[in-house]
C-alpha positions in Angstrom: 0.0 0.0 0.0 2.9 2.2 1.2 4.6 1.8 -2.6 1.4 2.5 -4.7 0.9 5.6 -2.4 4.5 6.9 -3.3 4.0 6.2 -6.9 0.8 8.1 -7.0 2.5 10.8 -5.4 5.6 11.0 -8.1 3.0 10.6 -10.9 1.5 13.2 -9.5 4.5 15.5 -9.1 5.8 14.9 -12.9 2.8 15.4 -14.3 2.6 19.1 -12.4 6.2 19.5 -13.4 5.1 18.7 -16.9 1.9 21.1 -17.4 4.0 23.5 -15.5 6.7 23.3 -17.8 4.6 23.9 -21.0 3.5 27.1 -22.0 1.4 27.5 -25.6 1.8 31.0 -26.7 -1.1 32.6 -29.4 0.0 33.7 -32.5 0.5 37.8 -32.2 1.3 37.6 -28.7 4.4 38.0 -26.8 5.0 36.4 -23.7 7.8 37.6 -21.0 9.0 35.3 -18.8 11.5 35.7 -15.6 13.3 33.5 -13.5 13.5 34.3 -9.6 12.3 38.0 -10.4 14.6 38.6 -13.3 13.9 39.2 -17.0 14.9 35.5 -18.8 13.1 35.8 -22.2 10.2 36.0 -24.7 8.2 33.5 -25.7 7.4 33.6 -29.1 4.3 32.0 -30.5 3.7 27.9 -30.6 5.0 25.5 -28.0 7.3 26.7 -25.5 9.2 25.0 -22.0 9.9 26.7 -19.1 11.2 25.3 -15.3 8.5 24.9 -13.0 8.8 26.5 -9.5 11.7 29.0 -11.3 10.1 30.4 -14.3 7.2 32.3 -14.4 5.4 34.0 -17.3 4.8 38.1 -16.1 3.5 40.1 -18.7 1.3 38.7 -22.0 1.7 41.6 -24.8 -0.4 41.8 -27.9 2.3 42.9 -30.7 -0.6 44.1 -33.6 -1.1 47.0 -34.4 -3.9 49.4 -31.4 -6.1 52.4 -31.3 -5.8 54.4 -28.9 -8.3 57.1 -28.3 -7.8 59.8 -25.9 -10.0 62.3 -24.3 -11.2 65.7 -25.6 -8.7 68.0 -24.2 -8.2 72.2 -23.6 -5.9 73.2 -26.0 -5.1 77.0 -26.2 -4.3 78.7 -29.7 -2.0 81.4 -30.8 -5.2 83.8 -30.4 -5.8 82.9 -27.0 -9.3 81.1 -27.8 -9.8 77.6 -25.7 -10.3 74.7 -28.5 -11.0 71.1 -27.1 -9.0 68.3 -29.3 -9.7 64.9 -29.3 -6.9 62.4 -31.0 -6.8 58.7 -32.4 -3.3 57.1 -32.1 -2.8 54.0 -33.6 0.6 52.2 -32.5 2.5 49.0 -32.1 4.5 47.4 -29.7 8.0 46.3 -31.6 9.7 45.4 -28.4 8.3 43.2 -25.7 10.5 43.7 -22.9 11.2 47.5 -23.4 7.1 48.3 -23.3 6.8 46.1 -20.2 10.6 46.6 -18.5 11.5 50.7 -19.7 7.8 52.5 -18.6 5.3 51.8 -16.4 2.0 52.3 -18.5 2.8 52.8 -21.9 -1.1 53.8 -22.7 -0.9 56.7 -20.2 2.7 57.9 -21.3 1.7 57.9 -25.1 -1.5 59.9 -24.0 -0.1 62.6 -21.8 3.0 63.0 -24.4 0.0 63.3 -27.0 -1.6 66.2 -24.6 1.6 67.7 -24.3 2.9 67.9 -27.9 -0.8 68.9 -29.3 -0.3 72.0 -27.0 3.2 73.1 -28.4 2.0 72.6 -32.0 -1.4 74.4 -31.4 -0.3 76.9 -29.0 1.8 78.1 -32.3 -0.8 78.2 -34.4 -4.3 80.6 -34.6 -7.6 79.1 -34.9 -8.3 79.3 -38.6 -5.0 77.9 -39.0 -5.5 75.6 -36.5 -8.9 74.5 -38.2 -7.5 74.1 -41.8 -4.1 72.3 -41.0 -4.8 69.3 -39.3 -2.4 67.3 -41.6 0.3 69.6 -40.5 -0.8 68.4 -36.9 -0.6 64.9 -37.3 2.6 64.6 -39.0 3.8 67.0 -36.7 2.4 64.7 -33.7 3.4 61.5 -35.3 7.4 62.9 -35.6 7.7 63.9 -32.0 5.6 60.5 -30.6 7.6 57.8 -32.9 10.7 59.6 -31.6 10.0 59.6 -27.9 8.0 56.1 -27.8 10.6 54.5 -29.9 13.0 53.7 -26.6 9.5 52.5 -25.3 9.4 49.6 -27.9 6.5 51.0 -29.3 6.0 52.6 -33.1 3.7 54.7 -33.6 2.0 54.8 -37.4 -0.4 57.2 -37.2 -2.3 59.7 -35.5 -5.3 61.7 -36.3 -7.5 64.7 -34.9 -10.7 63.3 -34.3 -12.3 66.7 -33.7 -11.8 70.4 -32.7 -14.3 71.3 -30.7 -14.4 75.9 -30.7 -16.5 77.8 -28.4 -20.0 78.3 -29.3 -19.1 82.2 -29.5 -16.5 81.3 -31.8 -19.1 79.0 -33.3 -22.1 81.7 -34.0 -19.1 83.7 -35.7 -17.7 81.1 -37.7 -21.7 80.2 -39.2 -22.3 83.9 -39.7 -19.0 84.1 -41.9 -19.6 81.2 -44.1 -23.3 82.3 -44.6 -21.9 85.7 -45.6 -19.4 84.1 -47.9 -21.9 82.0 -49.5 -24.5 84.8 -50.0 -21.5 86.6 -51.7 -20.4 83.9 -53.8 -24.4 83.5 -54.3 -24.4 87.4 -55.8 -21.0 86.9 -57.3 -22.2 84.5 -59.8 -25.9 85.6 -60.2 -24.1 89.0 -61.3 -21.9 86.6 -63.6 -24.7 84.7 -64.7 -26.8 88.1 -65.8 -23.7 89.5 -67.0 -22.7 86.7 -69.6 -26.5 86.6 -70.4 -26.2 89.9 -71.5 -23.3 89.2 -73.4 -24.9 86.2 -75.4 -28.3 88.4 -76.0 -25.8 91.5 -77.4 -23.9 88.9 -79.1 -27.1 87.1 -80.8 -29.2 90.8 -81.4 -25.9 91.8 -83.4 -25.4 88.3 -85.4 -29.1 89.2 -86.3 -28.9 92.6 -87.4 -25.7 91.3 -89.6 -27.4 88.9 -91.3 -30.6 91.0 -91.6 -28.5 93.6 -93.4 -26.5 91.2 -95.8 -30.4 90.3 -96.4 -31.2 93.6 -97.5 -28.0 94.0 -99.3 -28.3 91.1 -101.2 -31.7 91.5 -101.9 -31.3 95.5 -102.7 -28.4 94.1 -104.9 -30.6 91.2 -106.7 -33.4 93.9 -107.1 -30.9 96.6 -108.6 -29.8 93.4 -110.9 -33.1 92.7 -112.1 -34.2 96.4 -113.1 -30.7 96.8 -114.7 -31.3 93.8 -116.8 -35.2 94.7 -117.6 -33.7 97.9 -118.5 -31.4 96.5 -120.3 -33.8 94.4 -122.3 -35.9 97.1 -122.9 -33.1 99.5 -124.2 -32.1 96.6 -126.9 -35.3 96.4 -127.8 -36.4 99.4 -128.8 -32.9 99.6 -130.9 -33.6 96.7 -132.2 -37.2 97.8 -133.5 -36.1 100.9 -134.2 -38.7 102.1 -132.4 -40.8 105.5 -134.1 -40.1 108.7 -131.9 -44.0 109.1 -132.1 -44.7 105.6 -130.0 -42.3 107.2 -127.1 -44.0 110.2 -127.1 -46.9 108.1 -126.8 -45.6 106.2 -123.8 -44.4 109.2 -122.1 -47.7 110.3 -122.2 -49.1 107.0 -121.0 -46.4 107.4 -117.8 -47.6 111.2 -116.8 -50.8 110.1 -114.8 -48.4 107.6 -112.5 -46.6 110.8 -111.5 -49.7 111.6 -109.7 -50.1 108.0 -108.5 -50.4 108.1 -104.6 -52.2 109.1 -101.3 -49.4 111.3 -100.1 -49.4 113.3 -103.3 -51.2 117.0 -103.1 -49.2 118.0 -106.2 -47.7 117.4 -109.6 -44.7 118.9 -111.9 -45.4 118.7 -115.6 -42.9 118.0 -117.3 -41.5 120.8 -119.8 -41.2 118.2 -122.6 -45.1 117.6 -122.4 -46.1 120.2 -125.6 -43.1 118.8 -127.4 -44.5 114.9 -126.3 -48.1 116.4 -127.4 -47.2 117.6 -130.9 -45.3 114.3 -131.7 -48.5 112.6 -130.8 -50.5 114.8 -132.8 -48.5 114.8 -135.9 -47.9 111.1 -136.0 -52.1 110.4 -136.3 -52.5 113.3 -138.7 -53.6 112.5 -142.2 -51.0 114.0 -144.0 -47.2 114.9 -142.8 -47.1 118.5 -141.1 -46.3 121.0 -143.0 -44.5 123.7 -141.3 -46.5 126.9 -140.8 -44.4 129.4 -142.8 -43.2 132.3 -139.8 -45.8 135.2 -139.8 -44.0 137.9 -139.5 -45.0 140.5 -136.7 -47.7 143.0 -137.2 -48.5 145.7 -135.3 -52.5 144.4 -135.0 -51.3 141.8 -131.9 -48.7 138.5 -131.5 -47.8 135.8 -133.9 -48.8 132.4 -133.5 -45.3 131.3 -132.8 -45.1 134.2 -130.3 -48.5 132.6 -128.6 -46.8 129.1 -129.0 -43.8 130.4 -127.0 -45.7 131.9 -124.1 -47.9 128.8 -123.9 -44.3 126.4 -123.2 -43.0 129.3 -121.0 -45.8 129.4 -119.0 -45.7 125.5 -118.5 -42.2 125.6 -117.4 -41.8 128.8 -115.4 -44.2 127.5 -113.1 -47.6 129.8 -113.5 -50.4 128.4 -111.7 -53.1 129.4 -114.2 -51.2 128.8 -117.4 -50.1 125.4 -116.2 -53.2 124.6 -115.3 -54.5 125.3 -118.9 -51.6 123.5 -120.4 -52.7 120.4 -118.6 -56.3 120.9 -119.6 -54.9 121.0 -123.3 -52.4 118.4 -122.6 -55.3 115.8 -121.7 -57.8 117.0 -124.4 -55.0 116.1 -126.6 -54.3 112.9 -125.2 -58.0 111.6 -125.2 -58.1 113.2 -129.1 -55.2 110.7 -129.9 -56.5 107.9 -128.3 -60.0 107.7 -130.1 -58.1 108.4 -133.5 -55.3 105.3 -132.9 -59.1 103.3 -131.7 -60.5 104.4 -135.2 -57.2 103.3 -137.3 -57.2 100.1 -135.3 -60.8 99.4 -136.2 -60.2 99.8 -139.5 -61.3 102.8 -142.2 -65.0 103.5 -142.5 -65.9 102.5 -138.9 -64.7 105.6 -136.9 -66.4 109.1 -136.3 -65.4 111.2 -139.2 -62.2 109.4 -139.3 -59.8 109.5 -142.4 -58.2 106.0 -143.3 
């Protein structure tokens, strides 16, 4: 009984030694482990042995990479206006026994070194500055931190402002500026707007008026084409016809009453050339040619007829009232005598009033 007791009792014992002696580490951990108080090594992940009763394991370190956030804290700015700033760190511990041997709590130092710094950097700085430069801050923050935790054992990658936090004051002021800038960017560009609308209108109304006058140009210029080439047409064809001065006389008279043509018109010129035009006419539907009226000579009984022809086609070209009145009478009588005589030649001899063939 005595021996089964003692080997129960060494079993026993080596199989405490045993699971005493075997620590299993986690991957991305780091464990330190001292023997009789002092610093012996770092287990590294998988299986590892250690002496019972001698070792022991003191401090189990997670070597990935942490956030770290820290309060909002009272930072003062250049300007002297209170600001509250709260940071994200985000670090990693490299070394093992320096973050658990070289500083007490590495979370605390890190944080009140982050305080610290963010005060110098700020404290340097006004508050628009201050609001518009926070990746000035962090690298700023990150130089200073990776160079003081680096004896630590501990990198720091990054750190970031989470916010800054300005009096409500500072606030009110702040809102009251952008809304002022906006409704002056708002003006700035309705202004634009109207202005380049103007510019497009004046732009268009003068395109139109260009192309409105090359219009009329071309069109006066077509028009000007057409009467030169009616004109034209018309002068070669009366060459060509050889056309009797006694048929232009008869036009010319034809054109007199479109002189008058018009509501606007209150009076008419005639011409000088009308007794000239009215002779013509006459002669051409006489029976026989004219024969010219031998010159009487003056008497001392009254005027000559050439005399009274004279004063008859001065008085229609000096401008008499009366006498060009007559002259027009005579003029038309004339005209309406010629017309019924050319009727009576076209419809042939014998038909007419007293006409002669």
């Amino acid at each position: 009984m005595e021996t089964l007791f003692l080997i129960i009792i060494v079993v026993l014992l080596v199989g405490f030694v045993a699971v005493g002696a075997v620590r299993i580490v986690p991957q991305a951990r780091r464990y330190n482990v001292e023997r009789f108080g002092r610093y012996r090594a770092t287990l590294q992940p998988g299986l590892n042995f250690i002496i019972p009763l001698a070792d022991r394991v003191n401090n189990k370190l997670d070597v990935r990479e942490q956030v770290f956030s820290s309060r909002p804290q009272p930072v003062i700015t250049q300007d002297n206006l209170v600001v509250n700033i709260d940071t994200v760190l985000y670090y990693q511990i490299t070394d093992p026994r320096a973050a658990a041997y070289e500083v007490a709590d590495y979370l605390q130092a890190i944080d009140q070194l982050t305080v610290t710094t963010l005060r110098n950097v700020i404290g340097s700085m006004d508050l628009e500055r201050t609001l518009t430069s926070r990746e000035e801050i962090n690298t700023q923050l990150r130089i200073v931190l990776d160079d003081a935790t680096g004896k630590w054992g501990i990198r720091v990658n990054r750190v970031e402002i989470k916010a800054i936090d300005p009096p409500a004051t500072i606030k009110e002021a702040m809102e009251k500026q952008m809304r002022a800038e906006r409704d002056k960017r708002a003006a700035i560009l309705h202004a634009e707007g109207e202005r380049q609308a103007k510019i497009l209108t004046a732009e268009g109304t003068r395109q139109q008026e260009i192309l409105v006058a090359q219009g009329d140009q071309q069109a006066a210029i077509l028009r000007a084409d057409g009467e030169a080439k009616a004109i034209e047409r018309v002068f070669q064809a009366v060459h060509r016809n050889d056309a009797d001065p006694k048929v232009l006389a008869y036009k010319y008279l034809q054109m007199l009453p479109q002189l008058a043509d018009g509501d606007n018109n209150t009076f008419w010129v005639i011409p000088g050339e009308l007794t000239q035009a009215i002779q013509a006419v006459t002669e051409g539907f006489r029976d026989h040619p004219a024969v010219p009226t031998p010159t009487a000579r003056p008497t001392d009984d009254g005027p000559s007829p050439d005399a009274d022809e004279d004063d008859r086609t001065r008085a229609l070209t000096t401008g008499d009232a009366q006498d060009t009145t007559l002259a027009a009478v005579e003029a038309v009588s004339a005209l309406t005598e010629a017309k019924s005589q050319v009727a009576a030649v076209e419809r042939g001899p014998g038909t007419g009033n007293g006409a002669h063939p």
